[in-house]
Residue frames as qw, qx, qy, qz and C-alpha x, y, z in Angstrom:
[[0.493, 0.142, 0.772, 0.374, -27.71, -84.90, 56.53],
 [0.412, 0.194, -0.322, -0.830, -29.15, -83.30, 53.21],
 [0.676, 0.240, 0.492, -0.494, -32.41, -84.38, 52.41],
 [0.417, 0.004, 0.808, 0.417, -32.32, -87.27, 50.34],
 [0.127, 0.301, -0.391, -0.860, -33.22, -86.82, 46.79],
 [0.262, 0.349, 0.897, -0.074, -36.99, -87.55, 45.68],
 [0.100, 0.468, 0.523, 0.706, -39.38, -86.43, 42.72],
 [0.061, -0.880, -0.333, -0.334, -40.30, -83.29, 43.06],
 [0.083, 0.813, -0.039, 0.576, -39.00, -81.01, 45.53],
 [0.635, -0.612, -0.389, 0.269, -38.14, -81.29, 49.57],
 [0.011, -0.886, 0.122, -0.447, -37.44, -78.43, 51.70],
 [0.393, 0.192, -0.579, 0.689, -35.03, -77.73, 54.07],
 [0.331, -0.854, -0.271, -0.295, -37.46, -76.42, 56.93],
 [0.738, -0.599, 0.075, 0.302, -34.60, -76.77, 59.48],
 [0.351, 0.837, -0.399, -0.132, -31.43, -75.40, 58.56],
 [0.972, -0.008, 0.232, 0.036, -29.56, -78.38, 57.24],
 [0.155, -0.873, 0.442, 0.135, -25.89, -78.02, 57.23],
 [0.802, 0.428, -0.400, 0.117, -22.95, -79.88, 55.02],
 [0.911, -0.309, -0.011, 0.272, -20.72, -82.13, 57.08],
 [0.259, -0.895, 0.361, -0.041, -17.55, -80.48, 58.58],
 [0.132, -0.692, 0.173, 0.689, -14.77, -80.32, 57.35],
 [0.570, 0.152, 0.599, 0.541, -15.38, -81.32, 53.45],
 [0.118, 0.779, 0.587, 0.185, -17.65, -78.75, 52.89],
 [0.365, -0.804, -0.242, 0.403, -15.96, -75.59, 54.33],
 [0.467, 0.882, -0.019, 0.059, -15.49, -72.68, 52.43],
 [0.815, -0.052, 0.077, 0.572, -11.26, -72.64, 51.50],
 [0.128, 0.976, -0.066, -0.165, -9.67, -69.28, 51.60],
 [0.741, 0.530, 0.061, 0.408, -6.80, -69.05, 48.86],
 [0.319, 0.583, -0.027, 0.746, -5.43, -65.76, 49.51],
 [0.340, -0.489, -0.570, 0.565, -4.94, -64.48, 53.22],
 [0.004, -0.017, 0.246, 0.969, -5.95, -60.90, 51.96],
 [0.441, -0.133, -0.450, -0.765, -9.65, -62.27, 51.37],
 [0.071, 0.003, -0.822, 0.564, -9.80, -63.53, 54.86],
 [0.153, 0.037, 0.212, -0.965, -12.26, -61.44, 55.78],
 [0.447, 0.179, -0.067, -0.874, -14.52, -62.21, 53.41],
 [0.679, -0.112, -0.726, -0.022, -15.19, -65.64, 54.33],
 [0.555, -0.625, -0.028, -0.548, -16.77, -66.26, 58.01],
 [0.002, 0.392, -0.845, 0.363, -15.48, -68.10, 60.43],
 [0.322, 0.049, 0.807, -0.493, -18.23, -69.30, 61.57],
 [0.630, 0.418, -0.304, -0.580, -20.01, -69.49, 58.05],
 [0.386, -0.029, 0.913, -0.128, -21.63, -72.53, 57.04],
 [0.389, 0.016, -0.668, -0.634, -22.73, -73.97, 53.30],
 [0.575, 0.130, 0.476, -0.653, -26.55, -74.56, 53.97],
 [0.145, 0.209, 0.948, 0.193, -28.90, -77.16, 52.41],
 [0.345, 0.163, 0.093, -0.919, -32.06, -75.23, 51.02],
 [0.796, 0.238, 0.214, -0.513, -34.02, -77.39, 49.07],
 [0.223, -0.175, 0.873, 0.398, -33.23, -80.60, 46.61],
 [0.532, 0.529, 0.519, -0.408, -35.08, -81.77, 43.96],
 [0.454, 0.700, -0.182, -0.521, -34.13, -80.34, 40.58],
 [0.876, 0.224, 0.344, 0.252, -32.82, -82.41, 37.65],
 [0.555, -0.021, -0.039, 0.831, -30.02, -79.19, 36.77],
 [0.206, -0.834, -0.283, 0.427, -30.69, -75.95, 38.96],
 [0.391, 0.271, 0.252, 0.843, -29.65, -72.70, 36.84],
 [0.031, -0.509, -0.285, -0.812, -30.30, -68.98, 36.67],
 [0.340, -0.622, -0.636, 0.305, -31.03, -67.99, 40.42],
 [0.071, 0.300, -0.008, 0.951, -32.02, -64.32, 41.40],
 [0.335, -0.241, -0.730, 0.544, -33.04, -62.81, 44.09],
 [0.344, -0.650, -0.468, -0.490, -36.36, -60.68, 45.13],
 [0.054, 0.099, -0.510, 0.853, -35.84, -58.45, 48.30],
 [0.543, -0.229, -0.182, -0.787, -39.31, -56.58, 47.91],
 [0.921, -0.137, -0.241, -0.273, -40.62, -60.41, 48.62],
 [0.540, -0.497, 0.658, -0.171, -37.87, -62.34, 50.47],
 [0.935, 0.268, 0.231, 0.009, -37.80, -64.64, 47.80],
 [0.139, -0.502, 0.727, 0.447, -35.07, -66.24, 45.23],
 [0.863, 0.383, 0.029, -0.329, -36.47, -67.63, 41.86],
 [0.247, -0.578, 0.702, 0.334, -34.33, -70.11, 40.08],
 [0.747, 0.366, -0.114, -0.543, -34.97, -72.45, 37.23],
 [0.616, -0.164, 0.761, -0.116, -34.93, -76.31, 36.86],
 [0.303, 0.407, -0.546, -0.667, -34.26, -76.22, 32.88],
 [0.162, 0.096, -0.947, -0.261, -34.69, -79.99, 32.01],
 [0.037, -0.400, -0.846, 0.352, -38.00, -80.09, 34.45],
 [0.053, -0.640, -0.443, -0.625, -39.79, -77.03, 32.46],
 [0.380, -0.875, -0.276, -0.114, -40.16, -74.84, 35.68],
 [0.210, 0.562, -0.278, 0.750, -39.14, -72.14, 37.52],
 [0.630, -0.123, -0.641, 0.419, -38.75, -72.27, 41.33],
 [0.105, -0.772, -0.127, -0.614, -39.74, -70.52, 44.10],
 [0.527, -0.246, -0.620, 0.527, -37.66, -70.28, 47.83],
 [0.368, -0.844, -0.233, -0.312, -39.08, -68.21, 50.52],
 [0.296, 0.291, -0.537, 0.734, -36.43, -66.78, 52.83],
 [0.631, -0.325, 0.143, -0.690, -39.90, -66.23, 55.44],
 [0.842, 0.003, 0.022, -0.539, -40.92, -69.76, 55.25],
 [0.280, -0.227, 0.920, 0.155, -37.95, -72.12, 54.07],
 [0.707, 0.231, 0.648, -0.166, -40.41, -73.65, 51.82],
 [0.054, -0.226, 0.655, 0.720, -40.35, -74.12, 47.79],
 [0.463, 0.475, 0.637, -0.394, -42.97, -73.85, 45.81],
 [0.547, 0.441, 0.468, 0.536, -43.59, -73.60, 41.74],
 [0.032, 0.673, -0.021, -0.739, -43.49, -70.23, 40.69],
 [0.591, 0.491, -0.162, -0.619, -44.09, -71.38, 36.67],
 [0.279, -0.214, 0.889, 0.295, -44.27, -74.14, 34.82],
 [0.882, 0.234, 0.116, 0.391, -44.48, -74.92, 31.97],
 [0.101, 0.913, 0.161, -0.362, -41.78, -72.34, 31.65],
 [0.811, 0.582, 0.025, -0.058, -40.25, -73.48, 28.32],
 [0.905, 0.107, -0.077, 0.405, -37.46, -74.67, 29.47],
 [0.192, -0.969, -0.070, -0.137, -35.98, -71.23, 31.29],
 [0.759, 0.304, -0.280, 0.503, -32.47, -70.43, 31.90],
 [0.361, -0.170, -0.335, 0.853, -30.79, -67.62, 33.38],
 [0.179, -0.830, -0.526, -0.054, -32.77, -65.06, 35.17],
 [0.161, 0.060, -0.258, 0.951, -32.10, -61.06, 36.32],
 [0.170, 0.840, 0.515, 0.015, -34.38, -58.08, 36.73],
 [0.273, 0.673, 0.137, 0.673, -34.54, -54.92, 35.23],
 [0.324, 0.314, -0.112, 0.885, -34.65, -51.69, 36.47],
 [0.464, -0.366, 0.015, -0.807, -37.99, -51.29, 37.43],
 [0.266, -0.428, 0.814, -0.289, -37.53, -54.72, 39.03],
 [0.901, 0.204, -0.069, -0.376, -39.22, -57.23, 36.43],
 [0.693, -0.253, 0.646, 0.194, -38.05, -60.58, 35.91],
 [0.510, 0.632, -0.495, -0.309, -36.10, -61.03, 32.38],
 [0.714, -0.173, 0.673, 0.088, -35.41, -64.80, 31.51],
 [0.325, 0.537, -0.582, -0.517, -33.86, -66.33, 28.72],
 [0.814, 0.041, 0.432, -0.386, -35.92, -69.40, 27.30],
 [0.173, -0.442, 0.782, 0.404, -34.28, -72.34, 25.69],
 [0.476, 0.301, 0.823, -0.073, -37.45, -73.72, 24.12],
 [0.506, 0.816, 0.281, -0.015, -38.95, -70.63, 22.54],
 [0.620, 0.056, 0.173, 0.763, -35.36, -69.35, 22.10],
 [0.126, 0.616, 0.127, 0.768, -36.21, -66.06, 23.30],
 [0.450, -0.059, -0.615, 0.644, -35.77, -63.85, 25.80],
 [0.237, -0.641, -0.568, -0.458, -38.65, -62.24, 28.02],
 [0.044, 0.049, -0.540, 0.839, -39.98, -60.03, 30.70],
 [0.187, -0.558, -0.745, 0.314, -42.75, -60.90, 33.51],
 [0.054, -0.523, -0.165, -0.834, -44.83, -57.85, 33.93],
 [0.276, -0.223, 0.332, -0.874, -46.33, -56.67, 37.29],
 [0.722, -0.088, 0.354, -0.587, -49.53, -58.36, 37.09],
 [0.529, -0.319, 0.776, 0.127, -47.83, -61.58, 35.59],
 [0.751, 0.546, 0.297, -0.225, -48.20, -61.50, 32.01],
 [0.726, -0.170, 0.478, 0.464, -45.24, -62.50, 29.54],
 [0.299, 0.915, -0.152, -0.224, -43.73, -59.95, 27.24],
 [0.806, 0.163, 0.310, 0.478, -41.33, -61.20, 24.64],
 [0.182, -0.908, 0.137, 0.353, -38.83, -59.07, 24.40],
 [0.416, 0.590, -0.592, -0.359, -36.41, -60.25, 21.50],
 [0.809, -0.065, 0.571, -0.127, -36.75, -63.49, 20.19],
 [0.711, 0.588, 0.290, 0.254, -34.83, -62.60, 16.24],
 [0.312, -0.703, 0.177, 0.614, -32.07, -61.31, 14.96],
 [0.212, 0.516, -0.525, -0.643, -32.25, -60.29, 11.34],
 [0.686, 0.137, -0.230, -0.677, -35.14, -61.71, 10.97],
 [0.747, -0.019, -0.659, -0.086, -33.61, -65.25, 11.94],
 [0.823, -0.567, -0.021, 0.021, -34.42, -67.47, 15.74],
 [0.270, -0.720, 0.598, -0.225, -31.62, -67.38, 18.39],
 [0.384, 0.253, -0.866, 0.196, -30.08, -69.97, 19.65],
 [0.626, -0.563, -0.538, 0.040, -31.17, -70.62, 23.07],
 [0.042, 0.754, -0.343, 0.559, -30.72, -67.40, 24.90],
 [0.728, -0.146, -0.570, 0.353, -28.72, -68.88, 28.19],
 [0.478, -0.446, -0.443, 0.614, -27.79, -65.93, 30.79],
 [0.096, 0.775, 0.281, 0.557, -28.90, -62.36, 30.99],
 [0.397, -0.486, -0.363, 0.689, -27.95, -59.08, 32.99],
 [0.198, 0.900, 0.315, 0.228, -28.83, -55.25, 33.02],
 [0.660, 0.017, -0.192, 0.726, -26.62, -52.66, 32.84],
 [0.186, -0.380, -0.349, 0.836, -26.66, -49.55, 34.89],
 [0.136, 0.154, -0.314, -0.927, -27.72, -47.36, 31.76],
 [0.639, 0.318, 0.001, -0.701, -30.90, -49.88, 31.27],
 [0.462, 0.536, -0.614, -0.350, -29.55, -52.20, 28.29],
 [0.881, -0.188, 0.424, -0.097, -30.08, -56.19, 28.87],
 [0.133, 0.666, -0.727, -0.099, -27.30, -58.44, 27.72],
 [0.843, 0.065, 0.342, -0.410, -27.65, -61.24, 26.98],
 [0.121, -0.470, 0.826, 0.289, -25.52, -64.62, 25.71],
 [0.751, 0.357, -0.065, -0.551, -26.54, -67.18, 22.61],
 [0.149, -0.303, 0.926, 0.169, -24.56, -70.26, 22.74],
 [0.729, 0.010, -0.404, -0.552, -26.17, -73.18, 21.20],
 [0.081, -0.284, 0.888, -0.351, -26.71, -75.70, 24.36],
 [0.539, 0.247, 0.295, -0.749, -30.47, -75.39, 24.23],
 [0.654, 0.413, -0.065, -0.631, -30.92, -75.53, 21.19],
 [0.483, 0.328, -0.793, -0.173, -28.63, -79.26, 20.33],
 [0.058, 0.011, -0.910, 0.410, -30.12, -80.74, 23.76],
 [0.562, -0.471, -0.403, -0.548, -33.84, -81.94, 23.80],
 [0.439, -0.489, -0.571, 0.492, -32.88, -82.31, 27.84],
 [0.212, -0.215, -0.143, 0.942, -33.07, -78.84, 27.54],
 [0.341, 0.619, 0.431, -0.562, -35.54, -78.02, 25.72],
 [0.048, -0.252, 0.754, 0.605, -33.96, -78.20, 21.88],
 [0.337, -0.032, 0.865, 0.371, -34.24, -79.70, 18.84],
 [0.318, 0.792, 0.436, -0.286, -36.70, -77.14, 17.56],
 [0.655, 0.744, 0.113, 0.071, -35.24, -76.56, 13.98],
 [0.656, 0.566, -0.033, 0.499, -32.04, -75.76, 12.60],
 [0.563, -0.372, 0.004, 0.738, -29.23, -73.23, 13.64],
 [0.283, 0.881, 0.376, -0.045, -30.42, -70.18, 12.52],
 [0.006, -0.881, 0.336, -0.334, -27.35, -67.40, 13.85],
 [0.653, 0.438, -0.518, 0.337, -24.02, -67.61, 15.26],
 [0.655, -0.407, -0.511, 0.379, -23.44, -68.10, 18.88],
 [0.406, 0.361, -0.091, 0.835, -23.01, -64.58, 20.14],
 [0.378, -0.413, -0.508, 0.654, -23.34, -62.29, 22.41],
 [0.003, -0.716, -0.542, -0.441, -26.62, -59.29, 22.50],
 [0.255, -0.288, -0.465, 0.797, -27.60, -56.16, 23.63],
 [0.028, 0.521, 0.763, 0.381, -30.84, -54.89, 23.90],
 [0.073, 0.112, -0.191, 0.972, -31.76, -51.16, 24.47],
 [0.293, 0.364, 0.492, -0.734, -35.04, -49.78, 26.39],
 [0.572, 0.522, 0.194, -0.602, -36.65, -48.89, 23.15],
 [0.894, 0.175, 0.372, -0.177, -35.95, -52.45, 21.62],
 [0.390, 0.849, -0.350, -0.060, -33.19, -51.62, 19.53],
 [0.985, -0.079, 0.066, 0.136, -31.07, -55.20, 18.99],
 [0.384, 0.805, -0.452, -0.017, -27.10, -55.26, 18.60],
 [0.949, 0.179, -0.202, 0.161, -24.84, -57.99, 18.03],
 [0.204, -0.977, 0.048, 0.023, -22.37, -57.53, 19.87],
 [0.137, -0.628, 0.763, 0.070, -19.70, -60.16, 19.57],
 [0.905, 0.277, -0.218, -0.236, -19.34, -63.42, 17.53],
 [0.459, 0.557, -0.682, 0.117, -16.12, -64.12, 18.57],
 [0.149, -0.476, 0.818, -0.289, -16.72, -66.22, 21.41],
 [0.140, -0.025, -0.954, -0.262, -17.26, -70.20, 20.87],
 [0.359, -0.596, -0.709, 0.114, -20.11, -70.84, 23.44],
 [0.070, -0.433, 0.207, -0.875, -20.71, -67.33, 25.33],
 [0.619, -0.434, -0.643, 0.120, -22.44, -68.44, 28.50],
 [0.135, -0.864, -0.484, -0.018, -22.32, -66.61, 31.53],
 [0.372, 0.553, 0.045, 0.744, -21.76, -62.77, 32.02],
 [0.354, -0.782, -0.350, 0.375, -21.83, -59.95, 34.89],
 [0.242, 0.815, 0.027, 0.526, -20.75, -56.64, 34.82],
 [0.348, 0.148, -0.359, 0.853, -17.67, -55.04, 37.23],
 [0.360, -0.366, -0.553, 0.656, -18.84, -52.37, 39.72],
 [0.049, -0.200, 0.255, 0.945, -17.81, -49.61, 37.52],
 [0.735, 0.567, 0.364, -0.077, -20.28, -51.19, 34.47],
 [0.384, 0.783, -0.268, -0.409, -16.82, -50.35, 32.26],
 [0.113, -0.417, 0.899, 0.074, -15.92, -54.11, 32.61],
 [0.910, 0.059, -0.019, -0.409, -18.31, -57.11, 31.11],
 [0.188, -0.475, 0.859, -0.041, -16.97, -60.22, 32.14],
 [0.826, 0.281, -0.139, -0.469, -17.89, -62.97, 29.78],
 [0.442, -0.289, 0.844, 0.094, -17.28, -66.88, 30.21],
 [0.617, 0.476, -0.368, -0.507, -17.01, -68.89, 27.25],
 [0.753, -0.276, 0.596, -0.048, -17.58, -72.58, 28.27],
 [0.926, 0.368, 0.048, -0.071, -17.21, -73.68, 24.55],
 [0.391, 0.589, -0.669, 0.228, -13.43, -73.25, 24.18],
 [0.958, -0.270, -0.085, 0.056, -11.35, -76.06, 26.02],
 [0.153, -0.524, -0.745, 0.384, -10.43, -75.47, 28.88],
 [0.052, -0.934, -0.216, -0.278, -13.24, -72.48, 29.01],
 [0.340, 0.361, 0.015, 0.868, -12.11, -69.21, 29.50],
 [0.007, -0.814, -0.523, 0.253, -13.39, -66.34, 31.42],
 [0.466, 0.359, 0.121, 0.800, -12.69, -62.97, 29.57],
 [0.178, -0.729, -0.165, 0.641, -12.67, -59.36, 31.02],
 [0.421, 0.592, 0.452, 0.517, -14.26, -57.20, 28.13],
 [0.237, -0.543, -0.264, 0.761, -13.57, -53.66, 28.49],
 [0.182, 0.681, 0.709, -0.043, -16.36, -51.22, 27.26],
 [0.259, 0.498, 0.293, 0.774, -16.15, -48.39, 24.72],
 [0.022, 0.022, -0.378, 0.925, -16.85, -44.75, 26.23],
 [0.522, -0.172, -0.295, -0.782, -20.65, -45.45, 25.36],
 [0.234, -0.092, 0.964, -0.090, -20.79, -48.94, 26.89],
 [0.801, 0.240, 0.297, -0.461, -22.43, -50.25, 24.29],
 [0.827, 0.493, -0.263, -0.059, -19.87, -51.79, 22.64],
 [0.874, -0.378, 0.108, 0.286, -16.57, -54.04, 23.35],
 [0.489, 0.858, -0.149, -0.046, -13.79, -52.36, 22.89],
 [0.103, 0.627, -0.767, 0.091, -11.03, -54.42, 24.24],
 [0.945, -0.241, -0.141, -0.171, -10.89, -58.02, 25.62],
 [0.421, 0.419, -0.787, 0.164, -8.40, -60.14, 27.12],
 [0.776, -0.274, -0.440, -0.360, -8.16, -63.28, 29.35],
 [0.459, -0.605, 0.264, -0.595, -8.64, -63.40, 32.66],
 [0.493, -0.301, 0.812, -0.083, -8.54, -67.02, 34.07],
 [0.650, 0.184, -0.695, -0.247, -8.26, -69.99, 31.90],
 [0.856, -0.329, 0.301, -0.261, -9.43, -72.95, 34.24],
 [0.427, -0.341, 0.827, 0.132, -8.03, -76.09, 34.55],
 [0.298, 0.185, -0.653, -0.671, -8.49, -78.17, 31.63],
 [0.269, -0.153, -0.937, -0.165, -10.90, -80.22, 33.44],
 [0.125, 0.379, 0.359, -0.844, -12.45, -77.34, 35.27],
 [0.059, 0.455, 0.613, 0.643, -15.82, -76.00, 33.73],
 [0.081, -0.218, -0.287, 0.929, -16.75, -72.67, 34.70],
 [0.129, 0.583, 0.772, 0.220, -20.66, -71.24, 34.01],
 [0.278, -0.919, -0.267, -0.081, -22.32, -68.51, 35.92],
 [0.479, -0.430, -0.356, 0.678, -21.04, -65.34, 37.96],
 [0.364, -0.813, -0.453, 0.022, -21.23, -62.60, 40.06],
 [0.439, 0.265, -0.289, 0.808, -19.24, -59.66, 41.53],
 [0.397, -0.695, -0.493, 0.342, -19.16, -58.66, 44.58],
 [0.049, -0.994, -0.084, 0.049, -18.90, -54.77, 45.62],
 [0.504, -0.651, 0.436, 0.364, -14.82, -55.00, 45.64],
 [0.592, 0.609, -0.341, -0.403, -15.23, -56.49, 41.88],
 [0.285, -0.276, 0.918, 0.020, -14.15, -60.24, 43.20],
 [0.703, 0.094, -0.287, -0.644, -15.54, -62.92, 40.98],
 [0.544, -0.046, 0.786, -0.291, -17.83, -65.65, 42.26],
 [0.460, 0.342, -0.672, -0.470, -17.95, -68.21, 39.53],
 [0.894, 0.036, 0.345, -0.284, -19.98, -71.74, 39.78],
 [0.283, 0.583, -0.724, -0.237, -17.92, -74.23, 38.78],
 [0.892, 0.006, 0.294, -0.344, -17.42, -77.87, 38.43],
 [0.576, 0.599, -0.555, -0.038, -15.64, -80.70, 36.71],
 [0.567, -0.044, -0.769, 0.291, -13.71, -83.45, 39.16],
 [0.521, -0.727, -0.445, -0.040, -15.32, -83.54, 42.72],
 [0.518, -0.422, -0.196, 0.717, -12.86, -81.55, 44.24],
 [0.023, -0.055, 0.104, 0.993, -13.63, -78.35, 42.29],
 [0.265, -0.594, -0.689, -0.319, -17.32, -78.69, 42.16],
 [0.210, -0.790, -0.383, 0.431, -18.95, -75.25, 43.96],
 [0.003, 0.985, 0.140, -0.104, -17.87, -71.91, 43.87],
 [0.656, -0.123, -0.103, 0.738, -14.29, -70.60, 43.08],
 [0.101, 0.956, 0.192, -0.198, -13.31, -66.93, 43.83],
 [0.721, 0.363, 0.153, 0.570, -11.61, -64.62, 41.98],
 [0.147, -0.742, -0.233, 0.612, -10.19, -61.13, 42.30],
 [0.261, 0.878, -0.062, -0.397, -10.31, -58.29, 39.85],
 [0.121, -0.648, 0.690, 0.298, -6.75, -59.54, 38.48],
 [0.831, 0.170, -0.447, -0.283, -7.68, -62.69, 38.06],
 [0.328, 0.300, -0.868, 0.223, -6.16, -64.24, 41.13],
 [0.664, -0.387, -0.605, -0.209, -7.70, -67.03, 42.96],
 [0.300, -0.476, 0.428, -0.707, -9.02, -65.80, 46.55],
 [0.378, -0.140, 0.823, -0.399, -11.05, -68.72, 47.65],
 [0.327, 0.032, -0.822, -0.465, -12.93, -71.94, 47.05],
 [0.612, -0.147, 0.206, -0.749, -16.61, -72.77, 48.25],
 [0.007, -0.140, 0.974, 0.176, -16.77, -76.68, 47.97],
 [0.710, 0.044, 0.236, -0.661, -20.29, -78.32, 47.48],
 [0.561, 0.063, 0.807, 0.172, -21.15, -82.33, 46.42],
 [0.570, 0.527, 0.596, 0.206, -22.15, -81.29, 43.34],
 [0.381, 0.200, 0.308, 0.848, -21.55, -79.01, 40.06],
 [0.042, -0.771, -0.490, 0.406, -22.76, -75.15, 40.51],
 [0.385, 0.597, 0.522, 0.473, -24.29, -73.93, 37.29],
 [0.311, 0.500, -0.068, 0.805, -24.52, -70.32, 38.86],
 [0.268, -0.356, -0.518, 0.730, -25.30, -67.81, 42.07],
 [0.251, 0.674, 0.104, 0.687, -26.22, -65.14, 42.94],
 [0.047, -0.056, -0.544, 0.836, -26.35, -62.22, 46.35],
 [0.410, -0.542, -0.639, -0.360, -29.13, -62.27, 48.07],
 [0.377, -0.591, -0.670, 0.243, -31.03, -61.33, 51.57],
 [0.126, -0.915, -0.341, 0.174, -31.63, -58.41, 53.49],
 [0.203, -0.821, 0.380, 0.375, -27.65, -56.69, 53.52],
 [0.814, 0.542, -0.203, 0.046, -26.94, -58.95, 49.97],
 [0.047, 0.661, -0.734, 0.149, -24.50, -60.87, 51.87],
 [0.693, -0.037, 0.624, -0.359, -25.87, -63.96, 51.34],
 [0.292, 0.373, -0.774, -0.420, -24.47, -65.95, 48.16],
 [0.800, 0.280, 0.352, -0.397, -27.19, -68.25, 46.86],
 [0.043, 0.535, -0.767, -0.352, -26.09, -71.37, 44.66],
 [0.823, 0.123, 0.464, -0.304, -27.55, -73.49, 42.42],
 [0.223, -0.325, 0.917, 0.065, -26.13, -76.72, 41.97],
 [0.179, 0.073, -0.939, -0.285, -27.12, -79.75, 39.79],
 [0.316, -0.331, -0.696, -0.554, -29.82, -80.58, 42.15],
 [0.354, -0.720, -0.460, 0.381, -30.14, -78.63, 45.16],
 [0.027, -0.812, 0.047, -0.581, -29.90, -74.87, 46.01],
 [0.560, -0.452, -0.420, 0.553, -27.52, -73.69, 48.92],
 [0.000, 0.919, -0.028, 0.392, -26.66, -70.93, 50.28],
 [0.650, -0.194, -0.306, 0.668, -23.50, -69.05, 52.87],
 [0.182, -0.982, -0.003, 0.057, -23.22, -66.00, 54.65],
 [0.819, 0.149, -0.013, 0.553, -20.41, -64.37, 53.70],
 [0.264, -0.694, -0.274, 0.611, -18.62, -60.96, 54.86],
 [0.129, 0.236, -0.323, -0.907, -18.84, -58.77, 51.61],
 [0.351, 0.587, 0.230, -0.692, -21.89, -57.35, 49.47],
 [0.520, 0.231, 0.600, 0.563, -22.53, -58.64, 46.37],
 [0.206, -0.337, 0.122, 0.910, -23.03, -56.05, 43.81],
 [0.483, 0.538, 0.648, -0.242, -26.76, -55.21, 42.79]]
């Protein structure tokens, strides 16, 4: 059984496994066998959150932070221990998480509507929090790209939802999509999409793949990057969900398949994959909607997923892509 749901947190200490056969990962495409286990099994890590977002993962430490927006904190699983424990809180209402290069944590905060980086000895460095002089939106999901640069999307969910953390003044700037260079240097990169939400980057880094939950049904788009990559220079769209589908988060593995967190009628709630093309390779099922992922453990072959109000996880037979 999963561990019933009660304020605050409960760990899995045991591994606690979803019931056979609703739960079992669905492989679409016989081509992407492989990369689904046989003998793979969607785990039960911890329950507890009121909506689970923005996981990332911490070799060095064996950990996986993740953030519990509506509950002001950020999250802490041990892969040692099996246990959860706070890692911050308040922590104004936190979204999506990465790290950099030198392996800090960058989050994007839907209270102060700006987006920051932890430092070594845990002090909080605000890293852009204005654009022409006027407040973001609520920065929502953030990645680095090979060269450095953090990226970063600006829908306005945050900022219209006091469950989130909102309702801290006005609409300042359009919904859009950022990029921020080493030596702080802001650029707008794209207005054109409704909601920008999450984003990941291809293998290569000459592909930014950007979902835009505000259009109906959302969209995921495959942006292809100017010879500098710092700028979009093409776009086009990749998978249009169902119209009652709602895609959020994702990932790419080392092959350039995307793992997307999805949701919308109980049968598509979890994971769906994708391949490079856009065709659908396989579905991960879970009881509930899964806001986003990421790869994790020792050989990143361990797809971490947080859902509504638990965190799972599956071994799976490809590498995600660090």
């Amino acid at each position: 059984m999963i561990p019933s749901f009660a304020q605050g947190i409960s760990d899995a200490r045991e591994p606690v496994y979803l019931p056979r056969p609703d739960y079992d990962p669905v492989c679409l495409d016989s081509s992407f066998a492989s990369c689904l286990l046989a003998h793979g099994d969607v785990e039960c890590l911890a329950r507890g959150t009121e909506w689970g977002e923005g996981p990332v993962w911490f070799g060095d430490g064996r950990y996986l932070l993740w953030s519990d927006i509506p509950n002001d904190r950020i999250l802490r699983w041990s892969e040692e221990t099996r246990r959860t424990s706070l890692f911050r809180a308040p922590s104004r209402h936190a979204n999506g998480n990465t790290r950099d290069r030198a392996g800090r944590l960058i989050t994007c905060e839907h209270e102060s509507r700006q987006v920051t980086r932890t430092e070594y000895d845990g002090t909080i460095t605000v890293l852009a929090s204005r654009f022409d002089g006027k407040r973001f939106n609520s920065p929502n999901d953030v990645v680095v790209a090979p060269d450095g640069a953090i990226w970063f999307t600006d829908p306005d969910y945050g900022l219209l939802s006091a469950y989130e953390g909102g309702g801290d003044g006005p609409q300042e700037l359009p919904t859009a999509l950022y990029r921020l260079e080493a030596d702080g240097r802001l650029q707008q990169v794209s207005t054109e999409f409704i909601n920008p939400n999450g984003l990941c980057f291809s293998p290569a880094g000459d592909v930014l793949y950007v979902i835009d939950s505000g259009s109906m049904p959302n969209a995921i788009w495959a942006c292809e990057l100017d010879a500098g990559r710092t700028r979009l220079a093409t776009r086009h769209l990749l998978i249009e969900p169902a119209p009652n589908a709602r895609a959020d988060g994702l990932r790419c593995d080392t092959d350039g398949n995307l793992w997307c967190g999805w949701g919308g009628a109980p049968d598509m709630n979890g994971v769906m994959v994708f391949g490079p093309s856009g065709r659908t390779r396989a579905h991960i099922p879970l009881p509930e909607r899964c806001a986003n992922l990421c790869f994790g453990g020792k050989r990143r072959n361990r797809l971490f997923m947080a859902a509504s109000h638990g965190l799972y996880a599956l071994y799976v037979g490809i590498r995600g892509y660090l």
